[in-house]
N, C-alpha and C positions, 0 to 999 in steps of 0.2 A: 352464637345463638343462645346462649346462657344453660349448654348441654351440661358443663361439668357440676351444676348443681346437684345432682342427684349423687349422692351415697349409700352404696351399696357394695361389700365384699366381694360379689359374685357378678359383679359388674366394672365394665371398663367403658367411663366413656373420654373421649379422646375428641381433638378440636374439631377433626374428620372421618374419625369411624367409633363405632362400639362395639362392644364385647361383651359375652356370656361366658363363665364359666361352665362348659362342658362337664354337664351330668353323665353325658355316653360319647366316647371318643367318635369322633367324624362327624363329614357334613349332614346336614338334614336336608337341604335345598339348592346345595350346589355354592353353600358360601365359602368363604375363605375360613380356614382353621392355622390357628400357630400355637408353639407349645414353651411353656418355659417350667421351671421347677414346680411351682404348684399345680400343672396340669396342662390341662387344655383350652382353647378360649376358641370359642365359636361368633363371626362376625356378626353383628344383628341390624340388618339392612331397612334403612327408613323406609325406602321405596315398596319394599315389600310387609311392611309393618308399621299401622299406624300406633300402634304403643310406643315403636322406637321411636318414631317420627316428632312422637310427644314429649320424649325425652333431647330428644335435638332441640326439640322448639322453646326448651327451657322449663317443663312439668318439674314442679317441687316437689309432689305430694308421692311418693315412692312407698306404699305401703306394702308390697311383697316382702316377707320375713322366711328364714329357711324353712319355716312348718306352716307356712300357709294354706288354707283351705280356699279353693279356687274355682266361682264356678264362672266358664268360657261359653260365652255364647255368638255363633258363629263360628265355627271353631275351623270350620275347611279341611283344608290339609294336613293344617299343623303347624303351620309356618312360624305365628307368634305364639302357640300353646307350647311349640318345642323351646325357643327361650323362659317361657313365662315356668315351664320346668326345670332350668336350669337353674332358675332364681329359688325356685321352690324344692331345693331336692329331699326335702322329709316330710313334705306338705302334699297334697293332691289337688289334681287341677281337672275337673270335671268337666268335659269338653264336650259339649252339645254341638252336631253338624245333622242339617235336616235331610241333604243330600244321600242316597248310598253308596253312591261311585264316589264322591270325594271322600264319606268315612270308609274307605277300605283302608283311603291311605293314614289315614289315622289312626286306624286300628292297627298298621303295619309299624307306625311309628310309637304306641303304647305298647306292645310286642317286646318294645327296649329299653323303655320308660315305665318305671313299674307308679309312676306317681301321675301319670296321666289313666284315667277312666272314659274309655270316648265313650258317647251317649248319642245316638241316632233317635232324633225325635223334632217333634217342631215346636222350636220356643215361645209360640205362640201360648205352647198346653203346659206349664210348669207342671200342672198336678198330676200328665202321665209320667213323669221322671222324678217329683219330689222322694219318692219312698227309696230313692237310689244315688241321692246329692244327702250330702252331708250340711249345717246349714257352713255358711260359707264368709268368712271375712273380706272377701274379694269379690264383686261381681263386674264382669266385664263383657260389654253387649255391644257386638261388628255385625248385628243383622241388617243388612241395609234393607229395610221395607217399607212403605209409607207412614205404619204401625210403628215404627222404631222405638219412638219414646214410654209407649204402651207396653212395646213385651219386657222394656226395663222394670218397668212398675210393676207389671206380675210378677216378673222373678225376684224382685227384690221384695216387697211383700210376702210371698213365702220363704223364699230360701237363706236373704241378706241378714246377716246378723244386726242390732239394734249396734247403733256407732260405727256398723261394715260401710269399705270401698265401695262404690260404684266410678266406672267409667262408662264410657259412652263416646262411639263414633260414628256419630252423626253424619249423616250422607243428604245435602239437602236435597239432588233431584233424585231422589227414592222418594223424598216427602213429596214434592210438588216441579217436577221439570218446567213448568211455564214462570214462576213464582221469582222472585229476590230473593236470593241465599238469604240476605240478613234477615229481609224480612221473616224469613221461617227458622232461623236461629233463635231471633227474639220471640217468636210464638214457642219453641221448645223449652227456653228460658222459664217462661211462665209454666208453662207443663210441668216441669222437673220442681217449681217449688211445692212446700206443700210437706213431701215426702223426701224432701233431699235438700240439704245445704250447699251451693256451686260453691266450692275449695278455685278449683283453675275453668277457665277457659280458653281453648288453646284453637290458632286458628294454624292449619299444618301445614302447608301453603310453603316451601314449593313440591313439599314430601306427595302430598296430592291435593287436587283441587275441588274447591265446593264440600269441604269437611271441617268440621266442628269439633273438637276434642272434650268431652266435660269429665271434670273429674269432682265426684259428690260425698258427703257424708247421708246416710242416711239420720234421718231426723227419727 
């Protein structure tokens, strides 16, 4: 799938699995863990991770650096915020989940993480969490809500640095269940220009279906 493209120290990708180097020894989700002289490698599962997914499907644009400033939007559990700190172990990864009962468990997993900041709020409001996000080289946005492309635009508008990441996992029946995927891919297209240059487009397919991967320079 054109996975070994990507370069990264703190990363292992392999013809059938991937790896994180383990910023805190053990699982986070119940994956597989192995150890050899540098440490420890934590396995980073497509299925449960459309960032990995992105990386399988052949994504060039790997802009994660060890001091990366990160802000996560939809953040859940932890699942891809827990690798996306492993890549970033001197950098901070500002992890927005609206839910309370899922950021408990995020909060139990920054507990061990001192580079993750969870942030319980709705992405919808950057301006109630901006005074508490650093601005941010990274922004990475799993809300699947009809709004999708919208609370990209807000948050990247305040918080995204001028030349900063944007990704984007696009969920089409969150936009429109009756509708053509394509057709509503190629309507976000249009959306995203403007304020954003498409680097990749990445279709994730068989990691999960009716999703979109964008990965943008902000303009």
């Amino acid at each position: 799938m054109g996975a070994e493209k990507v370069d990264n120290p703190l990363l292992i990708v392999e013809k059938k699995a991937t790896f994180t180097k383990a910023l805190v020894k053990g699982p986070v989700y119940g994956e597989k863990t192995f150890t050899r002289k540098d440490g420890q490698w934590r396995e980073w599962v497509p299925k449960r991770s459309k960032l990995c997914a992105a990386i399988r499907k052949g994504m060039r644009q790997f802009p994660f650096d060890n001091d990366s400033t990160v802000l996560y939007l939809g953040a859940a559990s932890g699942t891809t915020v827990s690798h996306v700190s492993d890549l970033c172990p001197e950098g901070m990864i500002f992890a927005v989940e609206f839910s309370p009962d899922t950021g408990r468990q995020l909060m139990l997993l920054a507990k061990k993480r001192g580079n993750i900041a969870p942030i319980i709020a709705d992405a919808n409001q950057p301006i109630t969490y901006a005074p508490r996000v650093w601005p941010a080289e990274i922004l990475y946005q799993d809300v699947a809500q009809r709004n999708q492309v919208d609370i990209l635009k807000r948050n990247a508008q305040m918080l995204l640095k001028q030349g900063g990441t944007a990704f984007l996992c696009c969920k089409a029946r969150s936009i429109d269940v009756a509708r053509n995927p394509a057709d509503i891919f190629a309507q976000v297209r249009g959306e995203l220009k403007g304020m954003f240059q498409i680097l990749e487009e990445l279709d994730l397919r068989p990691f999960t279906m009716d999703h979109r991967f964008y990965v943008m320079r902000k303009l």
